[in-house]
C-alpha positions as CSV (number, residue, x, y, z in Angstrom):
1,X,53.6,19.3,35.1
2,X,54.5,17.3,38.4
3,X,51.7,14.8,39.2
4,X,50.4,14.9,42.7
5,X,53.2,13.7,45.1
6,X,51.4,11.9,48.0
7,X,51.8,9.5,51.3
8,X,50.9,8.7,55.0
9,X,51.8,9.8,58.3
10,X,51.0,8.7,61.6
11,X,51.1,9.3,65.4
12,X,50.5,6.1,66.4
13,X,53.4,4.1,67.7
14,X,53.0,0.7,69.5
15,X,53.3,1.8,72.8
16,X,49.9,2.4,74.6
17,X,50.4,6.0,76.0
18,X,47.8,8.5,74.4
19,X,48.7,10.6,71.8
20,X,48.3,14.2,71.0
21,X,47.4,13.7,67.2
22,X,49.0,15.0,64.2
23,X,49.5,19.0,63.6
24,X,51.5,19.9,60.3
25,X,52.8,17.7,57.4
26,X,55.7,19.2,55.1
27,X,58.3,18.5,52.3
28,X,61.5,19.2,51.5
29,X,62.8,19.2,47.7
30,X,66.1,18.9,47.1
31,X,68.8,17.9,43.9
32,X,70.7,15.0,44.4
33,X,73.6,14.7,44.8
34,X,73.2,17.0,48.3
35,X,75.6,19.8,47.8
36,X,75.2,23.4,49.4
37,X,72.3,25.1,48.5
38,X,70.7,22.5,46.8
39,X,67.4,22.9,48.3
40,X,64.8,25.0,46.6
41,X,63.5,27.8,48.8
42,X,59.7,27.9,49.4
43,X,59.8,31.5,49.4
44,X,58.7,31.8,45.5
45,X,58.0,35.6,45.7
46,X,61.8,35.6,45.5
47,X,62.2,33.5,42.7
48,X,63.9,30.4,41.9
49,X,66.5,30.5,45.2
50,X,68.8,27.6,47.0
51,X,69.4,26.8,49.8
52,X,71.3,24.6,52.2
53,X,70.1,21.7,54.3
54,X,69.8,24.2,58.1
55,X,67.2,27.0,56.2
56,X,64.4,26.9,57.5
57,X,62.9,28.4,54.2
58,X,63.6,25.1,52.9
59,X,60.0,23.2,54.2
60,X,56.7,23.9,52.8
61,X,53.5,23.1,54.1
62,X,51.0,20.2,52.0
63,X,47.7,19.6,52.1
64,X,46.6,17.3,54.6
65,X,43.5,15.4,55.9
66,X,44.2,16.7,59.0
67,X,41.5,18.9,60.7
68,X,42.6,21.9,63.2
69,X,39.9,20.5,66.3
70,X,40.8,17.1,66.5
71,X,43.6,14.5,67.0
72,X,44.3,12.5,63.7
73,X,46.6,9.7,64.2
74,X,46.9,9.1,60.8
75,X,46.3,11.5,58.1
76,X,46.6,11.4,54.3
77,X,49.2,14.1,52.5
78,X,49.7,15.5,48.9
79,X,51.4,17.8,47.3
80,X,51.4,20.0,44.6
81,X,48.1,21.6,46.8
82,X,45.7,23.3,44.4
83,X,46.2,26.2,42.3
84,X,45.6,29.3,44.3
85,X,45.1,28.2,48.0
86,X,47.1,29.3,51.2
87,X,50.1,27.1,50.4
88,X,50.2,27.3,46.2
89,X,54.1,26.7,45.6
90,X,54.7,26.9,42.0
91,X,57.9,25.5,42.1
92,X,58.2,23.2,38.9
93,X,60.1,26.2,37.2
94,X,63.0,25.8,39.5
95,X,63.4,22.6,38.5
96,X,66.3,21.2,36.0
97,X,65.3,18.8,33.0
98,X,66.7,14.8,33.8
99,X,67.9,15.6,37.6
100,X,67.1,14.0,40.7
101,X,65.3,15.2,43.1
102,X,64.8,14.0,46.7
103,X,61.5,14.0,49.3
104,X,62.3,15.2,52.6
105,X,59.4,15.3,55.2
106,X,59.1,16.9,58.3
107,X,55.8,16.2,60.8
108,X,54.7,18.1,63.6
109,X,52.1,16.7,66.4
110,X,50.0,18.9,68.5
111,X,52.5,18.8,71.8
112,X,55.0,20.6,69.6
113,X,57.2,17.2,69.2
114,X,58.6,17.5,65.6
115,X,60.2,14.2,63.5
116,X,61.8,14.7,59.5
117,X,62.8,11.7,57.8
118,X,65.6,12.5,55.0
119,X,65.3,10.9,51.5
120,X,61.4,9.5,51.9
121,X,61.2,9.6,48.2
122,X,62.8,10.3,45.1
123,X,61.7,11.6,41.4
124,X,63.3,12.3,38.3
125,X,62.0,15.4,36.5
126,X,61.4,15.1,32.4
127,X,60.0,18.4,31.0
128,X,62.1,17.1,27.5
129,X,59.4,16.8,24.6
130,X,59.6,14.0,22.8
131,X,60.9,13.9,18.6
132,X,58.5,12.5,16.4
133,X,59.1,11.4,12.5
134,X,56.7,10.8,10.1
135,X,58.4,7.7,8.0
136,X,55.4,6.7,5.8
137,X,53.7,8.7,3.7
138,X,56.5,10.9,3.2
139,X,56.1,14.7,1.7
140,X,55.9,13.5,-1.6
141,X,52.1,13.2,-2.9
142,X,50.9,10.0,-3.4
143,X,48.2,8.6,-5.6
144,X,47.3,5.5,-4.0
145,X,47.2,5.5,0.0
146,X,49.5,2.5,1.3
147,X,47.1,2.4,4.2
148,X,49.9,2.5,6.5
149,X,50.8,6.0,8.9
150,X,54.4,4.3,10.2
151,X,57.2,6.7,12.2
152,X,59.7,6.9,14.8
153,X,59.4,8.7,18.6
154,X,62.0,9.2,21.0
155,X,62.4,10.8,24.1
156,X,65.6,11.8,25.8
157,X,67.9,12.1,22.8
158,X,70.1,14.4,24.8
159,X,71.1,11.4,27.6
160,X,69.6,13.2,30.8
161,X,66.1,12.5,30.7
162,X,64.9,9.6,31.5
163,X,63.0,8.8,28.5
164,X,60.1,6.9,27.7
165,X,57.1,7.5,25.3
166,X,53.9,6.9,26.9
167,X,51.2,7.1,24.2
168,X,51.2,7.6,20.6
169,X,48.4,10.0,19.1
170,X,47.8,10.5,15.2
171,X,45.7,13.6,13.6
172,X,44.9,13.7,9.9
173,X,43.5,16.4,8.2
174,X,41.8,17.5,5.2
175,X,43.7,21.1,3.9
176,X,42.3,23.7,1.4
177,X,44.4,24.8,-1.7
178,X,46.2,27.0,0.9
179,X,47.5,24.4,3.0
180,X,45.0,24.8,5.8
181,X,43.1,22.4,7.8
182,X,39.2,22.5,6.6
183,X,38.6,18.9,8.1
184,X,40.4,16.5,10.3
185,X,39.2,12.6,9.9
186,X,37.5,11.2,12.9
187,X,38.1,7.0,12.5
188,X,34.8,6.4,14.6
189,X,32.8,8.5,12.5
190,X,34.7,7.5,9.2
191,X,34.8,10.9,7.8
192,X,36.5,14.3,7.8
193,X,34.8,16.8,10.9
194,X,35.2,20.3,11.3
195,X,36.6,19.3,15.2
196,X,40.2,18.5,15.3
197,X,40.3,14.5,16.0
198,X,43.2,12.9,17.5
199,X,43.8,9.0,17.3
200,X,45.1,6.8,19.0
């Protein structure tokens, strides 16, 4: 899933003339390179739909720290807003696996006076799993344990994604005659538990 995309705004420029605070924080999501139609709509009732940089449909509201009865200069943003609330935009499934995609963000103040900055961010979205290969023991059944559990992990075999492992977590267990799990061996504990253990 995306993590939480994030950042400051503020309405508070060196001059000294008062301000009228900030109203409305959005974002923009687009592929690069910028083509037509290479924004994805907001509108997710309709599905995964594109469109170009002039639709309006193209800006979706985040959550903000910004309260409707007074004047933030500053406020505090993120997106993806929690499951379920006013401005849920599920969006992830629109987009494509190793492809860039750009931040736009638009902010309106409470006069009406409206500022978007192109290209505030960037991000590169990986949804490739990555291959794993058990090396040692192999398949064959061995008498005495090595005590070595050695393989191989790689992540964007196919070129696109960006690639890179982040943690590696091992599970052993204990099967029946069948071949099913009846224990799984907890390294704290030293023994095989009925809870599947994974380690690190």
């Amino acid at each position: 899933e995306l993590a939480t995309l994030s950042g400051t705004v503020n309405d508070a420029a060196a001059d000294p003339m008062p301000k009228a605070g900030l109203n409305k924080i959005e974002i923009a999501i687009s592929a690069v390179p910028l083509g037509i139609n290479s924004y994805i709509s907001s509108r997710t009732n309709q599905g995964c739909v594109l469109v170009n940089n002039t639709n309006e449909n193209r800006w979706r509201q985040v959550s903000s720290t910004i309260s409707l009865t007074t004047g933030e200069l500053t406020a505090n943003w993120a997106y993806a807003s929690p499951a379920g609330d006013a401005i849920d935009d599920p969006f992830e499934g629109c987009l494509s696996n190793g492809t860039t995609y750009q931040i736009d963000l638009r902010v309106t103040d409470k006069a009406g006076n409206i500022i978007a900055s192109l290209e505030v961010s960037s991000f590169v979205w990986d949804n490739e799993v990555p291959a794993v290969v058990i090396v040692d023991p192999n398949a064959v059944k061995e008498s005495v344990f090595s005590g070595n559990i050695r393989g191989t992990a790689t992540d964007g075999t196919g070129g696109a994604a960006p690639g890179r492992i982040g943690q590696f977590h091992v599970r052993i267990s204990q099967n029946n005659s069948g071949g099913s799990p009846i224990g799984w061996w907890d390294t704290d504990a030293q023994q095989f538990r009925p809870e599947a253990q994974f380690n690190s």
